[in-house]
C-alpha beads as a LAMMPS data file, in Angstrom:
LAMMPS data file: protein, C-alpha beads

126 atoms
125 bonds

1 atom types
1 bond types

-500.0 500.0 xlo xhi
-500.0 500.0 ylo yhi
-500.0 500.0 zlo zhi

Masses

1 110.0

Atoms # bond

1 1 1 -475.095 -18.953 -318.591
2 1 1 -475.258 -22.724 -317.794
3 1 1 -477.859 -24.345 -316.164
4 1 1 -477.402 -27.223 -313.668
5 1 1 -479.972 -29.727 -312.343
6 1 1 -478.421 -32.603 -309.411
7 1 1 -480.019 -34.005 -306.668
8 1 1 -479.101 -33.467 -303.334
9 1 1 -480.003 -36.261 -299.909
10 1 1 -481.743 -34.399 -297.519
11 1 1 -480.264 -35.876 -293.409
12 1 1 -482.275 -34.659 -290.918
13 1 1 -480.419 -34.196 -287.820
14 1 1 -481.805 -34.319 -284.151
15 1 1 -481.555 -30.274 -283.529
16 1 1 -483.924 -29.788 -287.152
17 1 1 -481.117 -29.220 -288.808
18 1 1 -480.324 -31.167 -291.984
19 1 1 -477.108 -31.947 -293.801
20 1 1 -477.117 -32.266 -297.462
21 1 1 -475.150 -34.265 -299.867
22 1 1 -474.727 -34.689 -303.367
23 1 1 -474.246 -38.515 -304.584
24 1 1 -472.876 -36.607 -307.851
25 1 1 -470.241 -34.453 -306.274
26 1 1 -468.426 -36.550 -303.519
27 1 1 -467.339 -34.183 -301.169
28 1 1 -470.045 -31.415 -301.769
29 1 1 -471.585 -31.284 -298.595
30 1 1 -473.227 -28.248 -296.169
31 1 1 -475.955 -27.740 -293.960
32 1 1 -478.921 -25.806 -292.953
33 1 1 -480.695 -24.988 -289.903
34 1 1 -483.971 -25.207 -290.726
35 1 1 -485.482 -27.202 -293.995
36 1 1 -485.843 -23.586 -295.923
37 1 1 -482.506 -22.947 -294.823
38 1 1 -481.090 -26.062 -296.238
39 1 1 -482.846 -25.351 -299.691
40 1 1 -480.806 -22.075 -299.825
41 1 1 -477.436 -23.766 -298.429
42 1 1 -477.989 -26.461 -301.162
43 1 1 -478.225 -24.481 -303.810
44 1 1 -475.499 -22.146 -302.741
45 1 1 -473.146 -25.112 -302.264
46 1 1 -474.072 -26.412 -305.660
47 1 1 -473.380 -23.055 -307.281
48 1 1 -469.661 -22.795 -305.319
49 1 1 -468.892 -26.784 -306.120
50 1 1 -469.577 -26.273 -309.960
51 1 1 -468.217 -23.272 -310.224
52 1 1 -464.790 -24.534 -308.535
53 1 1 -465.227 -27.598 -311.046
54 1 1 -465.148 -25.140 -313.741
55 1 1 -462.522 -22.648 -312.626
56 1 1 -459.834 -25.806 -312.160
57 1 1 -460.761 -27.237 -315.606
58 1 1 -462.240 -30.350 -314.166
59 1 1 -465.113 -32.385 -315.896
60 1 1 -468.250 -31.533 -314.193
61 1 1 -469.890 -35.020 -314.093
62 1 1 -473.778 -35.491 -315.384
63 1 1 -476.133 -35.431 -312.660
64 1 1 -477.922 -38.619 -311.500
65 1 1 -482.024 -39.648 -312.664
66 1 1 -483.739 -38.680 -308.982
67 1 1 -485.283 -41.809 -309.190
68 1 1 -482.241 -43.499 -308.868
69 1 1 -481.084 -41.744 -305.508
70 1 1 -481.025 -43.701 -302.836
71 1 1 -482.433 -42.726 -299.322
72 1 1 -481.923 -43.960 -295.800
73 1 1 -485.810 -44.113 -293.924
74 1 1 -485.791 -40.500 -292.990
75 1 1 -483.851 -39.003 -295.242
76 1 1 -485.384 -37.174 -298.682
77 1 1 -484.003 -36.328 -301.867
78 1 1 -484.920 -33.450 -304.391
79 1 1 -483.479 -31.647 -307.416
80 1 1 -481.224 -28.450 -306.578
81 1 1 -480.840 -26.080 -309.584
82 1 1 -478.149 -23.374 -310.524
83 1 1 -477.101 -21.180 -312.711
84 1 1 -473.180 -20.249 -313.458
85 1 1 -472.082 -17.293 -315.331
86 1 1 -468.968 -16.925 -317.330
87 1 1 -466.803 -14.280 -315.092
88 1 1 -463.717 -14.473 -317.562
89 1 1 -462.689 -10.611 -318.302
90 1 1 -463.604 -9.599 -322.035
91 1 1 -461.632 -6.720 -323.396
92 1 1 -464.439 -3.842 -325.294
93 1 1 -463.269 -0.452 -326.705
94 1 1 -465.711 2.277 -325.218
95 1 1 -465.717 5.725 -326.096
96 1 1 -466.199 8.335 -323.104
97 1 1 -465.537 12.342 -323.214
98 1 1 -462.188 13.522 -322.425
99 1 1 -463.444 15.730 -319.305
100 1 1 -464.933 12.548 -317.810
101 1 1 -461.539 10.179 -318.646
102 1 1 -459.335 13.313 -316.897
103 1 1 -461.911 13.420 -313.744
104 1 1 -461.403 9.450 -313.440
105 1 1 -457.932 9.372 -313.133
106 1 1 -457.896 12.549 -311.172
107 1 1 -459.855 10.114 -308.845
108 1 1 -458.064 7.287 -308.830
109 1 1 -460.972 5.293 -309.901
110 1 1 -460.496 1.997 -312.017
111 1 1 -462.692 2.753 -315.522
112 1 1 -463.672 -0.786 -315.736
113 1 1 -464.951 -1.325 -312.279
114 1 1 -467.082 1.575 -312.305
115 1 1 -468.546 0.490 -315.662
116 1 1 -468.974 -2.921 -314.451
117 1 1 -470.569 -1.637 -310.859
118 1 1 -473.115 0.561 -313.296
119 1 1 -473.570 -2.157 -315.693
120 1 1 -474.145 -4.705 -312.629
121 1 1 -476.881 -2.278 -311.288
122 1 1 -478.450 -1.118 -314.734
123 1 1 -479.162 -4.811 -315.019
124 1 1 -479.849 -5.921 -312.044
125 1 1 -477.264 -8.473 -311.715
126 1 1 -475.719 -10.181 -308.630

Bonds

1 1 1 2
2 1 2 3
3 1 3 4
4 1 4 5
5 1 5 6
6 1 6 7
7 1 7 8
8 1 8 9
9 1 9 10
10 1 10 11
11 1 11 12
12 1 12 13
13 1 13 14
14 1 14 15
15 1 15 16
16 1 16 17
17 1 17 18
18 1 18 19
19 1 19 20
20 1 20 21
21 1 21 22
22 1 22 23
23 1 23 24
24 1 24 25
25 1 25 26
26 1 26 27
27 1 27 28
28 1 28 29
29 1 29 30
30 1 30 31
31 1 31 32
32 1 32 33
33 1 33 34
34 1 34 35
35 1 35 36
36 1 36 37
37 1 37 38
38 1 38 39
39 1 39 40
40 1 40 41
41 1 41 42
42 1 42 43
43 1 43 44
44 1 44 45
45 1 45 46
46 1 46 47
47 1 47 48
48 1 48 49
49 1 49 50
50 1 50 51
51 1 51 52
52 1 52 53
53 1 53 54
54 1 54 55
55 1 55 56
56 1 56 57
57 1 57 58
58 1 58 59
59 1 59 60
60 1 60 61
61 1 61 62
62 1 62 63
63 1 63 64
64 1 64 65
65 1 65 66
66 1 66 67
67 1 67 68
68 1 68 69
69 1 69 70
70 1 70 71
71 1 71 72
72 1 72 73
73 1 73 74
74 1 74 75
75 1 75 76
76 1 76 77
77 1 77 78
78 1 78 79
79 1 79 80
80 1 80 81
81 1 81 82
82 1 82 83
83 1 83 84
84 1 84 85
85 1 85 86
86 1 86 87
87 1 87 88
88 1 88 89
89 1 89 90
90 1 90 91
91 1 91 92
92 1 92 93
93 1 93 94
94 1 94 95
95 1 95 96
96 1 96 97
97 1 97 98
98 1 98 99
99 1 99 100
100 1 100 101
101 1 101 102
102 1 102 103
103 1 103 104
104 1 104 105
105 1 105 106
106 1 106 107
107 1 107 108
108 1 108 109
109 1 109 110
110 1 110 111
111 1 111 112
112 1 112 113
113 1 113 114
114 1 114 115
115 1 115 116
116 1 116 117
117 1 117 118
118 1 118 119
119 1 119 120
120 1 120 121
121 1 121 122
122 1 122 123
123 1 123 124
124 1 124 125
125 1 125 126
């Protein structure tokens, strides 16, 4: 897993709203309805913009000091953090009984999704 640290410039908008931007990641931009809200949507847009950096080969650029972000008068800036995990397929040999293997394709089920679905769930992953 890699770890990712940028700050993000909190707009507040006149409904409560705020929009949130990234002075790293020009074009990275979302909203959130209320300031909890906009935590989540910043951190979820983070996660989606690096992970698109990383899925097109493109250089994910080094984050800025905070205390170099600039602010307009009512706007804030904090530090957003995510995590990415590699999703590329690995290929491992596992050994299952015959009676199970026969029942599987008798189902039509795919051997590595189920084993990923129980592995996902044995470990709590998302």
């Amino acid at each position: 897993m890699a770890e990712y640290v940028y700050p993000a410039v909190f707009h507040p908008n006149d409904d409560g709203s705020f929009t949130i931007t990234y002075p790293d990641l020009p074009g990275c931009i979302s909203e959130g309805k209320s300031l909890g809200n906009a935590m989540y949507m910043a951190q979820s847009a983070l996660t989606q913009w690096i992970g698109y950096l990383a899925d097109k080969q493109q250089a994910i650029p080094p984050a800025s000091d905070l205390k170099v972000v600039e602010t307009a008068p009512d706007e804030f800036a904090s530090l957003i953090r995510t995590e990415t995990k590699d999703g590329r397929a690995v290929k491992r040999t596992v050994s299952i009984p015959k009676w199970m293997d026969d029942q599987v394709s008798e189902a039509g089920l795919s051997l590595s999704r189920v084993l990923q679905d129980a592995l996902k769930e044995r470990l709590n992953a998302v």
